[in-house]
C-alpha positions as CSV (number, residue, x, y, z in Angstrom):
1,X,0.0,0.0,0.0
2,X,1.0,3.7,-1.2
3,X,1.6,6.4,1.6
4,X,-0.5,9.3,1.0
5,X,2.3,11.2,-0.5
6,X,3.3,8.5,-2.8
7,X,-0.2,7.9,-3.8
8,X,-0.8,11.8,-4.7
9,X,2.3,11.7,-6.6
10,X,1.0,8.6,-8.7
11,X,-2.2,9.8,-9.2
12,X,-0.7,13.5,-10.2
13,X,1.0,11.3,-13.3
14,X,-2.9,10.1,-13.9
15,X,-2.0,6.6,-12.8
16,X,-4.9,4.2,-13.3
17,X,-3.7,1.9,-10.5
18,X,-3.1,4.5,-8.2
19,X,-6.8,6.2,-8.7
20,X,-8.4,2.3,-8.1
21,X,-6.2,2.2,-5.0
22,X,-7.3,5.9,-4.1
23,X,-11.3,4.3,-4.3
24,X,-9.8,1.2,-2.7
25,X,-8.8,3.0,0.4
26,X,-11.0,5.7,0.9
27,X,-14.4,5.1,-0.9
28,X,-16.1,3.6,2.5
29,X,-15.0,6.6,4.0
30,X,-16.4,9.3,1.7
31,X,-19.7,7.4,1.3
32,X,-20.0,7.2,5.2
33,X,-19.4,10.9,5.6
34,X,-21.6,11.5,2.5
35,X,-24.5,9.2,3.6
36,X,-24.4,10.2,7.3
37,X,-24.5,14.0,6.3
38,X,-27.4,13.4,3.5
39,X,-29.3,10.6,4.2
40,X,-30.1,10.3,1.3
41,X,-29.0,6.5,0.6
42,X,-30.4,6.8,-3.5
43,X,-27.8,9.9,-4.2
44,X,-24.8,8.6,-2.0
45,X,-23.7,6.5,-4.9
46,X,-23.7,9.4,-7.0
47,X,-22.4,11.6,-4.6
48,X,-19.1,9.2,-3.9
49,X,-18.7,8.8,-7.8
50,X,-18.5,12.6,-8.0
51,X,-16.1,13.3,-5.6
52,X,-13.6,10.7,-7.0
53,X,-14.2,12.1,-9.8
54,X,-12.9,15.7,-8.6
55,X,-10.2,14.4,-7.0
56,X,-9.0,12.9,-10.6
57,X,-9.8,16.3,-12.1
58,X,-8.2,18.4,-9.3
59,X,-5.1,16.7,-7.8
60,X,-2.5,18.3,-10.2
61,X,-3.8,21.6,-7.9
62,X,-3.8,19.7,-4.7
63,X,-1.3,21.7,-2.9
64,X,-0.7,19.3,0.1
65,X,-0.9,21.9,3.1
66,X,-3.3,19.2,4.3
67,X,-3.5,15.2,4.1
68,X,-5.0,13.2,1.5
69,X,-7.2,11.7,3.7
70,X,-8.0,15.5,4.9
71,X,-8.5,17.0,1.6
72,X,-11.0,13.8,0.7
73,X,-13.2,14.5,3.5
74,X,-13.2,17.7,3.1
75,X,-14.5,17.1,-0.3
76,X,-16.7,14.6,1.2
77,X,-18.3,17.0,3.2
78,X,-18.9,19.7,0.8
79,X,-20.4,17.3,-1.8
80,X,-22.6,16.2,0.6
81,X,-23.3,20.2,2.0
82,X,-24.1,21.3,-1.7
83,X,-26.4,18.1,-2.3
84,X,-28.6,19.4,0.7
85,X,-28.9,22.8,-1.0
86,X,-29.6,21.4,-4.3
87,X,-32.1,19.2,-2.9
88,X,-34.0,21.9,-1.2
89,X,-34.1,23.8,-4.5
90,X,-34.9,21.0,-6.7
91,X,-38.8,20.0,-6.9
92,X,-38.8,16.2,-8.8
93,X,-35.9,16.6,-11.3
94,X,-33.0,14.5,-10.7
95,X,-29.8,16.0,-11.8
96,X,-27.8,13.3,-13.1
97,X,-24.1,13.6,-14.1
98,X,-22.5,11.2,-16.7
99,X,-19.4,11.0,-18.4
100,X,-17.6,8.6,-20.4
101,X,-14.4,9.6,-17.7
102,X,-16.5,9.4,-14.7
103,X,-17.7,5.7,-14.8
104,X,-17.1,4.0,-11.7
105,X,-14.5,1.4,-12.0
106,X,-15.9,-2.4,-12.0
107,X,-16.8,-3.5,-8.3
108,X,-17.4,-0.1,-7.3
109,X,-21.2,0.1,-7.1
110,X,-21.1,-3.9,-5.2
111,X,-19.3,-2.5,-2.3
112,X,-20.7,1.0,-1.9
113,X,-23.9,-1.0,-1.7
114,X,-22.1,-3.4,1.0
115,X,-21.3,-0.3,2.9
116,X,-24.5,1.9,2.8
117,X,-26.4,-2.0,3.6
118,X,-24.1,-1.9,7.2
119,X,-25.8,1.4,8.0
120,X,-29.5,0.1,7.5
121,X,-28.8,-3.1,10.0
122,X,-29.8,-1.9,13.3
123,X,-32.9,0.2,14.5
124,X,-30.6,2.3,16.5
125,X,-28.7,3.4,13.9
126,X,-31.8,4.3,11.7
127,X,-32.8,6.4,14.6
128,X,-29.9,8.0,15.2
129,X,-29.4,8.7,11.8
130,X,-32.9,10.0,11.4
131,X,-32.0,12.4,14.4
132,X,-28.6,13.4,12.3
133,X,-31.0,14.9,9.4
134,X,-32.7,16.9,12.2
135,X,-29.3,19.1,13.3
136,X,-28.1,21.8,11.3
137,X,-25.7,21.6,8.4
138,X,-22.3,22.4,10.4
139,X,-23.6,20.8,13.4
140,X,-23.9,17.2,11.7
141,X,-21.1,17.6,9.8
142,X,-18.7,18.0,12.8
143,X,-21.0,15.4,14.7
144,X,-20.5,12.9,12.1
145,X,-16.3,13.7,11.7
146,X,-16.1,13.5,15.4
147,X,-17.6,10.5,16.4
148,X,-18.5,8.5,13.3
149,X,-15.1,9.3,11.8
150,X,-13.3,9.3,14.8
151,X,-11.3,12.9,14.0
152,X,-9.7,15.3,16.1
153,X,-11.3,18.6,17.0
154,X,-8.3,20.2,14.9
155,X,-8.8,17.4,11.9
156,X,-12.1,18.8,11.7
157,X,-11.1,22.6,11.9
158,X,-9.1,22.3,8.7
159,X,-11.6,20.2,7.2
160,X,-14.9,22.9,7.2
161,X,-12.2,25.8,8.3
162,X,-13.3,27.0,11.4
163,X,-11.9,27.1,14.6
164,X,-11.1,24.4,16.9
165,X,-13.6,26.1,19.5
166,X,-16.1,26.4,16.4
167,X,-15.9,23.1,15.8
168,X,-16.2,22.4,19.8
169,X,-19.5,23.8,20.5
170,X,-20.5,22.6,17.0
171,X,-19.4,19.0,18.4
172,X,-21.6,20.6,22.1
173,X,-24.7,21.7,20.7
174,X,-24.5,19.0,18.2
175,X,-24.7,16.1,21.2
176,X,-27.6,18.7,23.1
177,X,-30.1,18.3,20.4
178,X,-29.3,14.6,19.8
179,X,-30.1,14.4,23.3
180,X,-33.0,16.0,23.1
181,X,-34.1,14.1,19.7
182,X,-33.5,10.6,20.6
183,X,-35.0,10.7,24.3
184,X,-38.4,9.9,23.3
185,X,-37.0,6.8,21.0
186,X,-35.3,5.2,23.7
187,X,-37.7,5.8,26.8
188,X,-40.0,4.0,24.5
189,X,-37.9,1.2,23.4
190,X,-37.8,0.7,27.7
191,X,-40.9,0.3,28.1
């Protein structure tokens, strides 16, 4: 396996290996982030497809003052942000994107399905993710960086550039409405 640097360098020189490894590596990531922050398992798919897709198109600008990893989420997260605004603004039509370039490689739909399927197995989660859509925009997005992806306070800062005490009582008020959303769920699952 690549490092991140070696990797960016290979797929700079538009090598077809490294870009499968690139989806490889980080596609359950970016559909995570994307699918925890929409909801919207139908688009996700879409969604992931387009942002490998950028990072093909963009990486030759990729200036490295962050990680890979960073840059991809940060991606991530805006795909998913802009697909929230669309969606409000878009009444039926479905936007759809296609390009000879931007086919997914072979495999890629079979395990994006395998991934979005592992956040549709428990009851819990479909509550909590129901209760995800209910925060607003900045507050899920740290949420889900935090504690789904497991990222520091700073991580996060760089990715949506704010501050770390931004992010904080994003992350603060984020867990106070959860609270507040999911009580009701679990008092009933008790009794």
């Amino acid at each position: 396996m690549m490092t991140e640097k070696q990797l960016t360098d290979a797929l700079r020189r538009r090598d077809e290996a490294a870009f499968r490894e690139l989806i490889l590596r980080f596609q359950p990531i970016t559909a995570r982030v994307i699918f925890k922050i929409t909801g919207d398992k139908e688009e996700t798919p879409d969604l992931v497809q387009e942002v490998f897709v950028s990072i093909w198109e963009q990486v030759k600008n990729f200036r490295e003052e962050a990680s890979l990893s960073t840059w991809i989420y940060q991606l991530s997260t805006n795909k998913a942000r802009n697909h929230l605004k669309w969606k409000k603004l878009r009444t039926g039509f479905r936007l759809s994107w296609q390009s000879e370039q931007a086919q997914p490689p072979a495999g890629m739909n079979h395990s994006l399905n395998m991934a979005l399927e592992m956040f549709e197995r428990k009851d819990d989660e479909n509550a909590i993710t129901m209760a995800l859509q209910q925060l607003p925009h900045n507050q899920r997005t740290a949420f889900v960086l935090s504690k789904s992806e497991g990222l520091s306070n700073p991580e996060i800062a760089a990715i949506m550039k704010l501050s770390v005490s931004s992010v904080e009582s994003l992350n603060f008020r984020a867990r106070q409405n959860l609270v507040k959303i999911l009580l009701p769920y679990y008092n009933n699952k008790k009794s």
